[in-house]
C-alpha positions as CSV (number, residue, x, y, z in Angstrom):
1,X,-15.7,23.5,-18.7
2,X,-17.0,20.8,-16.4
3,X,-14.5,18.2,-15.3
4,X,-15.2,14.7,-15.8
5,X,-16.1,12.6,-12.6
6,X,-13.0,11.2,-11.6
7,X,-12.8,7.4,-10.7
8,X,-9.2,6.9,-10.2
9,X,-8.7,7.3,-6.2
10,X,-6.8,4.3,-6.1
11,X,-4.3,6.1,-8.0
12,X,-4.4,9.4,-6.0
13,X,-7.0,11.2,-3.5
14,X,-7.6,14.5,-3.0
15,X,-6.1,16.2,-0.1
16,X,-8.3,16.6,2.4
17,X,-9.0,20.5,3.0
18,X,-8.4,20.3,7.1
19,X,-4.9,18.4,6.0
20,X,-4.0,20.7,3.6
21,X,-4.5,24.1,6.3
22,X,-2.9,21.9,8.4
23,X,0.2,21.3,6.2
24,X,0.2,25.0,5.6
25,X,0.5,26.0,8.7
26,X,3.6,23.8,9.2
27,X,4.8,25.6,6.3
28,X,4.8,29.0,7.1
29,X,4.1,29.5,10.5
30,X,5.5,26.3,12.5
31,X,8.4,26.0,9.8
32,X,11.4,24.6,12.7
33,X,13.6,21.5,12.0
34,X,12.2,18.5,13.8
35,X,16.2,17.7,14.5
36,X,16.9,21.2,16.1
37,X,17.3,20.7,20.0
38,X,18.0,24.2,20.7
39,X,15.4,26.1,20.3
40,X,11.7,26.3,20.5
41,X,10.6,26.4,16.5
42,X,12.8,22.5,16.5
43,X,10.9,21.6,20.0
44,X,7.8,22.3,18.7
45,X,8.1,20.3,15.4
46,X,9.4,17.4,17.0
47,X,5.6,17.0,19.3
48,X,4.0,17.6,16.0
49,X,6.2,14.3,14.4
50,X,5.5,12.7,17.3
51,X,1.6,13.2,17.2
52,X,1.5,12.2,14.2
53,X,4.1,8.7,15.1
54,X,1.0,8.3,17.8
55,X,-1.6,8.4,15.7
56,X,-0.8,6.1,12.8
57,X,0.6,3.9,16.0
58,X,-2.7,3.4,17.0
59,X,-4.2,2.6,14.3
60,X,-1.6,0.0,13.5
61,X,-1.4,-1.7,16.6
62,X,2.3,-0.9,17.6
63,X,4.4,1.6,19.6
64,X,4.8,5.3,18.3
65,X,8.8,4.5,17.9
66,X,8.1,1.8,15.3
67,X,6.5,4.0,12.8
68,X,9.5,4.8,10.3
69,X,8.9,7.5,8.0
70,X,9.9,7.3,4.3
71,X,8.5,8.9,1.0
72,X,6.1,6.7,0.3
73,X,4.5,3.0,0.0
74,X,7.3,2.0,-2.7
75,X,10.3,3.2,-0.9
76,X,8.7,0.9,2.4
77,X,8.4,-1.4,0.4
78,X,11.7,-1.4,-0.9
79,X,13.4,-0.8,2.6
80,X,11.4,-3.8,3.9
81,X,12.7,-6.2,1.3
82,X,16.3,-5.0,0.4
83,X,16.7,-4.1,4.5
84,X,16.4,-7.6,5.3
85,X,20.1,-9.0,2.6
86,X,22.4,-8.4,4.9
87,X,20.2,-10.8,7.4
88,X,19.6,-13.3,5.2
89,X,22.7,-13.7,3.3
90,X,24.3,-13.7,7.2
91,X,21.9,-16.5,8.3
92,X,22.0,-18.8,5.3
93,X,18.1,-17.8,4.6
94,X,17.9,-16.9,0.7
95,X,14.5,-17.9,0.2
96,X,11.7,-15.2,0.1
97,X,7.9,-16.3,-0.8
98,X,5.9,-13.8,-1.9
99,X,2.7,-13.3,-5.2
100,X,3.0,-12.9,-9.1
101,X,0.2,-10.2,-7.9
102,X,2.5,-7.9,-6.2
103,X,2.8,-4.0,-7.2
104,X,5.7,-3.3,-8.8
105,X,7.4,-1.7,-5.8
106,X,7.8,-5.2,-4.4
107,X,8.3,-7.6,-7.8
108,X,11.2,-5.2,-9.2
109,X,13.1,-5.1,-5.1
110,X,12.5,-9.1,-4.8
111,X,14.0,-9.9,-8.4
112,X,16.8,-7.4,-8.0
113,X,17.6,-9.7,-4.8
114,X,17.5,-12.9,-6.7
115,X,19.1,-11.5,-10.0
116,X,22.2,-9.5,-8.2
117,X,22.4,-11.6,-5.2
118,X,21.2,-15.1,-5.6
119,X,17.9,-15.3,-3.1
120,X,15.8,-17.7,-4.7
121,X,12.0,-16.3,-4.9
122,X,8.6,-17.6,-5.2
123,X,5.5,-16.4,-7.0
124,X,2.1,-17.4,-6.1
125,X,-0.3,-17.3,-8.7
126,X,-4.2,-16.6,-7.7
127,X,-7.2,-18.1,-10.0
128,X,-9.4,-16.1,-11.2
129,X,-10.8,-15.2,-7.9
130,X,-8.3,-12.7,-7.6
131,X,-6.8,-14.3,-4.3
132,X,-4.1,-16.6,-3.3
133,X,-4.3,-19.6,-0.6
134,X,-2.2,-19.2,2.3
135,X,-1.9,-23.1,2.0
136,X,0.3,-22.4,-0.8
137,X,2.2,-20.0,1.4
138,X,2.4,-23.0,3.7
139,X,3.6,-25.8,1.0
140,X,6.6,-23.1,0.0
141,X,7.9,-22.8,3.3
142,X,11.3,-24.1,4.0
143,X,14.2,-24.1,6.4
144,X,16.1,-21.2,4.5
145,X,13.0,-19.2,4.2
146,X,14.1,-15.4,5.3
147,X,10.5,-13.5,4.6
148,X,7.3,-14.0,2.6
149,X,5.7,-10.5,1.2
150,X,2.1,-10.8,0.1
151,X,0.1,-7.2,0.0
152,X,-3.5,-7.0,1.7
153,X,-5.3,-5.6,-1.2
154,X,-4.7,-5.6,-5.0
155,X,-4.2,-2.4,-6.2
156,X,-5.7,-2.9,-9.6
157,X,-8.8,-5.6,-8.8
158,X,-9.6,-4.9,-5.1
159,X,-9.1,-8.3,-4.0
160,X,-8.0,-8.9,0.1
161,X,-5.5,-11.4,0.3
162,X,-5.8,-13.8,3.3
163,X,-3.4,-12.1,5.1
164,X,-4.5,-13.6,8.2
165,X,-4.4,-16.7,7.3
166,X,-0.8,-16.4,6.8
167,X,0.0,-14.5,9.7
168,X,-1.5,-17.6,11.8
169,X,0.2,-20.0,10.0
170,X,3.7,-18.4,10.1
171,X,3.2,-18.4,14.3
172,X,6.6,-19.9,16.2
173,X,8.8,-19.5,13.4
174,X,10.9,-17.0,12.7
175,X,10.2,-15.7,9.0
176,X,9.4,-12.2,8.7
177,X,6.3,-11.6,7.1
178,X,5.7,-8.3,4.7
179,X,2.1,-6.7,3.9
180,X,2.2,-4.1,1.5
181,X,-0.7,-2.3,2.9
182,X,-0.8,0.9,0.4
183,X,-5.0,0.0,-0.5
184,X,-6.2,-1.2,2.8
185,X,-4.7,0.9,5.4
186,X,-7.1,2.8,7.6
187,X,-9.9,0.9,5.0
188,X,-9.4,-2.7,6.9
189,X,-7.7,-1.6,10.4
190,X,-8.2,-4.8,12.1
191,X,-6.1,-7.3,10.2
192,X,-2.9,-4.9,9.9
193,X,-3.1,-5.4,13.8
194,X,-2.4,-8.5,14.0
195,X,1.3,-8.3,16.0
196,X,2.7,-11.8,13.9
197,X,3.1,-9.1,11.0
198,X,6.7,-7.7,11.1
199,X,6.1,-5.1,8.9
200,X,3.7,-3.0,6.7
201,X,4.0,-0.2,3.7
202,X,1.9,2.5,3.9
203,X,1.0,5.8,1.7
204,X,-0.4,9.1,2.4
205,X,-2.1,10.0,-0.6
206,X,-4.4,6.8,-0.6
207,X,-6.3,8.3,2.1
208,X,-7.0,12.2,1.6
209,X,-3.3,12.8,2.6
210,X,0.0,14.8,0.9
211,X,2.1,12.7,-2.0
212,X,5.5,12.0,-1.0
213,X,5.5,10.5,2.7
214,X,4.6,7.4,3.5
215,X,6.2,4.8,6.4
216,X,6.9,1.3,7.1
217,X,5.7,-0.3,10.2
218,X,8.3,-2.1,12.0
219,X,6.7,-4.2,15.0
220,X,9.8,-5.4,17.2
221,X,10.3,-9.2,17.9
222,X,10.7,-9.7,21.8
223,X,11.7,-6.0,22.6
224,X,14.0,-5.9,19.9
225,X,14.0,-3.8,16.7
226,X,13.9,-6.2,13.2
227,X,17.4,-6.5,11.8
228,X,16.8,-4.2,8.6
229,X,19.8,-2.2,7.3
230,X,18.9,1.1,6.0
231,X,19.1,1.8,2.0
232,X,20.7,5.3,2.3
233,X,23.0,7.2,4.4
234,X,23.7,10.3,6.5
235,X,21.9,12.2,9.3
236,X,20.5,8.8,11.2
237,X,16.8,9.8,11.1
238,X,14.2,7.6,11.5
239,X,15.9,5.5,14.4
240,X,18.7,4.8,11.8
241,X,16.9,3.9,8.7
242,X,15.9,6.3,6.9
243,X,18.2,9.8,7.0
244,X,17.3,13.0,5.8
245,X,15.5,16.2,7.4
246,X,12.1,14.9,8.4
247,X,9.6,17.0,5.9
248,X,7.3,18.1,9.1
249,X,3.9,18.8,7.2
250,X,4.2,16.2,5.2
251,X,4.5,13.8,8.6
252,X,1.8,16.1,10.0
253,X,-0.4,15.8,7.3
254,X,-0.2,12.1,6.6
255,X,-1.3,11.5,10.5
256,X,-4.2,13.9,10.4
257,X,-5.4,12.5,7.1
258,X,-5.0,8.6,8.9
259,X,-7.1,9.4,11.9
260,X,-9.6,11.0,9.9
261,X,-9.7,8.7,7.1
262,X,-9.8,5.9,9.6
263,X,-12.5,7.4,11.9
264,X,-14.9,7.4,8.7
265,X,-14.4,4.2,7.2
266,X,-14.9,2.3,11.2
267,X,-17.8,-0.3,11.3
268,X,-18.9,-1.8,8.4
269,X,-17.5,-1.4,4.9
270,X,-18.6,1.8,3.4
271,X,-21.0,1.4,0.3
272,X,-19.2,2.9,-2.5
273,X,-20.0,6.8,-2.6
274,X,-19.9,7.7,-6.2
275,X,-21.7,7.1,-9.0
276,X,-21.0,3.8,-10.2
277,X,-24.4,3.3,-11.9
278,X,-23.7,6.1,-14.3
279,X,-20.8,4.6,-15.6
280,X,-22.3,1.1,-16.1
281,X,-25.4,3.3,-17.9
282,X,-22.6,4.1,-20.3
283,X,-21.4,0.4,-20.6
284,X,-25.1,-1.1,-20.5
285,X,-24.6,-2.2,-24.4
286,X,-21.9,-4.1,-23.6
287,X,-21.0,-6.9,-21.7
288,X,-20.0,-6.4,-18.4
289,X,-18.7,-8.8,-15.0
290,X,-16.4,-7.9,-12.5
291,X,-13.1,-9.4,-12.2
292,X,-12.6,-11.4,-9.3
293,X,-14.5,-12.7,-6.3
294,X,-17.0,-9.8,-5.0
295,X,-17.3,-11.4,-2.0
296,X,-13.5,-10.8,-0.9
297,X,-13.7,-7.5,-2.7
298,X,-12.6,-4.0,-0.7
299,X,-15.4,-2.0,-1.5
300,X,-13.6,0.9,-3.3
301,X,-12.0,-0.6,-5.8
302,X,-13.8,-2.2,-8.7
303,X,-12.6,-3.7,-12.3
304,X,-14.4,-4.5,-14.7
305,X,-14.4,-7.1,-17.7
306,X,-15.8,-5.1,-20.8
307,X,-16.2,-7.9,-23.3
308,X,-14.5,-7.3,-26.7
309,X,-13.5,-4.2,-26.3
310,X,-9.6,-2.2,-25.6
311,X,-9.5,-1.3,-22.5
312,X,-7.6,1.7,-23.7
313,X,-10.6,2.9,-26.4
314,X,-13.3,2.3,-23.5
315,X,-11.0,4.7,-21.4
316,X,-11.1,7.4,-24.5
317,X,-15.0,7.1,-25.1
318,X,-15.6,8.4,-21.3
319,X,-12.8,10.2,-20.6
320,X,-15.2,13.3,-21.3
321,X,-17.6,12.0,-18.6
322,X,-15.4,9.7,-16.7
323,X,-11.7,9.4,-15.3
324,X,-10.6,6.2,-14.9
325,X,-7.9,3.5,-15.7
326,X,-7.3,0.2,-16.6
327,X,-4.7,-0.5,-14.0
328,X,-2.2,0.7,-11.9
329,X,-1.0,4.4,-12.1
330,X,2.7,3.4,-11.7
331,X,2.5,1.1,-15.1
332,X,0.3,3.4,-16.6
333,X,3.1,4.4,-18.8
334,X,3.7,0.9,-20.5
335,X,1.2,-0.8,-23.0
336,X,1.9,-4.2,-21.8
337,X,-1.0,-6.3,-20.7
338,X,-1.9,-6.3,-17.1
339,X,0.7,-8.8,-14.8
340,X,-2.0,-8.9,-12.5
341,X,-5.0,-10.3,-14.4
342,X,-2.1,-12.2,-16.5
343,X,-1.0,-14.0,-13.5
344,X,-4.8,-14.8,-12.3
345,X,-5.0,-16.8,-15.9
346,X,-7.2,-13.7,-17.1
347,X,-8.1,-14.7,-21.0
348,X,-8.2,-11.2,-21.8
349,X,-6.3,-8.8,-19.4
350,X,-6.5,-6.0,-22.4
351,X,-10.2,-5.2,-22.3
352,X,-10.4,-4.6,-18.3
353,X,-10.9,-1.2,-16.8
354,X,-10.8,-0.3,-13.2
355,X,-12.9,2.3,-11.2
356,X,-12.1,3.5,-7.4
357,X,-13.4,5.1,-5.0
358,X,-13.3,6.4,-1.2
359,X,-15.9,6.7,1.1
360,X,-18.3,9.3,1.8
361,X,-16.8,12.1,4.7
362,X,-20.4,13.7,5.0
C-alpha cells in the first residue's frame, strides 16, 4: 500500500539516516555514562556531549557551557519561564510580556505564574499578518518587568516574529528576553545570534534529529550565568539545572542532526522541496489564500484558508493522498478552534489547514 505524502514536518521529521547510525552506535558500542570519571567507556561519552555542546554552540552564537540539555523545546521552555520566579518575586519584577500566539509550552508556564503566583502577564495580539510589533513590546514595558517571551516562528502559520526588533529595543535594560526557537532554529541562524537574547528553546526532531532531547540556550550576562533555578532535582547535571543521566545518543544525535540541518538550509531560504502544487491541484475547486503575510513567511511552513470548508473534513478527503494538519501536533487532540488564528482576529480559524516542509538534503 503506498503511503500518503506526508506534509506535517512541522510536527515531526524524519531522522536523518547518518543520525540515526550515529545514535546507534552510541547505543551499543559507545554505551558509557557521560558522568563516569573512572574509566574510559565514561571519558569517551563525555567528548561526544561535549562535541555535540560545540556544535549547537556555534550555531547559536554562545559558549559550548551555555548549551543546557533538556527533553525537548517544551521542557526549555518551561525551565526558561518558571526558572526565572524565584528572581522576580526576589526583585519585585512580576510583570512578564509575552504573545496570545505562543505555543502552548509557553502560554500554560506563563499563566500558571500569574494564576499560582500573582505575576501579571501580557498578551500581544498580531493582525492578520500573522506578526506582532515590537512597538507594542515597547508600550508594555515597565519598571517591574522581569522577562518578555515572544517565539521566532509560529508553529502553526509560519510567520517570523520581529524578534530583532525586540532584541534592539530591549538594549541597556535589564529584562531577560525569551525566544522560543523550536521552528526557526538552524532554518534562520542569524537572528538567534544576536547576544541581547538571554535565552532560546530548541528541539531535535524539528530538524532530522531524535524526539526527546532538546536544550535551552542560556547566554550569560557580563560573565555570569542567568539566575534561573532548576525545576527538578538530584544528580546536578547540566551545570545544575537540569539532573538526570545525560541520554548520550540522544545529545549526540541532536548535534549531528543541527550541523547538518544547518549546513543545508545556509544562504538563501530554501524553496520549498515537496510537492505543494499537487495539493493545491486537489484544492483548485475551492477557494484558497494563505494565512498571513507571505512576505514574513519561513518558507517551510504554509497554511492555508480553504473557504467554507472544516478544516477537519478537508484533512479526511486527502488523508489518502496527503498527511497534513490543521495546526499544532501538541493540540491536535482538542477540537477547539485554533488560539493562534483566533488571536490574529481570524473570521474563520475552523476551515484552515497547514502544510510543512523541510528542505531538500540532495
Amino acid at each position: 500500500m503506498k503511503k500518503p505524502i506526508y506534509l506535517d514536518y512541522a510536527a515531526t521529521t524524519p531522522v536523518d539516516s547518518e543520525v540515526a547510525d550515529l545514535m546507534r552506535f552510541y547505543m551499543v558500542e559507545e554505551f558509557g555514562n557521560a558522568g563516569s570519571r573512572t574509566h574510559e567507556y565514561g571519558t569517551r561519552a563525555k567528548k561526544a556531549v561535549q562535541k555535540a555542546r560545540e556544535q549547537i554552540a556555534s550555531i547559536a552564537s554562545c559558549q559550548p557551557d551555555e548549551v543546557v540539555f533538556t527533553s525537548g523545546a517544551t521542557e526549555s521552555n518551561n525551565l526558561a519561564i518558571l526558572g526565572l520566579r524565584k528572581h522576580g518575586e526576589a526583585t519585585g519584577k512580576k510583570h512578564i510580556i509575552s504573545t496570545a500566539i505562543e505555543h502552548k509550552a509557553v502560554l500554560d508556564p506563563l499563566e500558571h505564574l500569574r494564576d499560582e503566583y500573582g505575576f501579571e502577564v501580557d498578551f500581544i495580539r498580531p493582525d492578520l499578518s500573522g506578526a506582532i510589533d515590537a512597538q507594542q513590546v515597547k508600550a508594555l514595558l515597565r519598571e517591574d518587568t522581569l522577562m518578555v517571551s515572544v517565539m521566532h516562528v509560529n508553529n502553526e502559520t509560519g510567520i517570523i516574529q520581529p524578534i530583532e526588533e525586540i532584541a534592539d529595543l530591549l538594549k541597556g535594560s535589564n529584562i531577560f528576553f525569551h525566544v522560543d526557537a523550536a521552528q526557526s532554529f538552524a532554518k534562520l541562524v542569524e537572528p538567534l545570534q544576536n547576544p541581547r537574547i538571554d535565552m532560546f528553546s530548541i528541539s531535535g526532531h524539528k530538524i532530522c534529529g531524535p524526539k526527546g532531547i532538546g536544550a535551552l540556550i542560556t547566554r550569560r550576562r557580563k560573565y555570569r550565568r542567568l539566575p534561573l533555578k532548576p525545576l527538578m532535582f538530584g544528580g546536578g547535571q547540566e551545570f545544575g539545572l537540569r539532573p538526570g543521566t545525560l541520554p548520550v545518543h540522544l545529545i549526540v544525535g541532536f548535534g549531528y542532526a543541527s550541523a547538518n540541518f544547518e549546513r543545508c538550509t545556509k544562504g538563501e531560504p530554501q524553496e520549498r522541496s515537496l510537492p505543494l502544487g499537487d495539493v493545491l491541484s486537489v484544492l483548485k475547486d475551492f477557494d484558497v489564500q494563505p494565512v498571513g503575510d507571505d512576505s514574513i513567511r519561513i518558507p517551510y511552513i504554509l497554511s492555508l484558508n480553504v473557504d467554507g470548508q472544516d478544516s477537519e473534513s478537508i484533512i479526511l478527503k486527502l488523508k489518502d493522498r496527503f498527511s497534513i494538519s490543521n495546526g499544532s501536533a501538541c493540540t491536535s487532540s482538542s477540537y477547539d478552534h485554533s488560539h493562534v488564528l483566533s488571536a490574529m482576529g481570524y473570521p474563520t480559524p475552523n476551515t484552515v489547514v497547514r502544510l510543512s516542509f523541510i528542505p531538500s538534503f540532495s
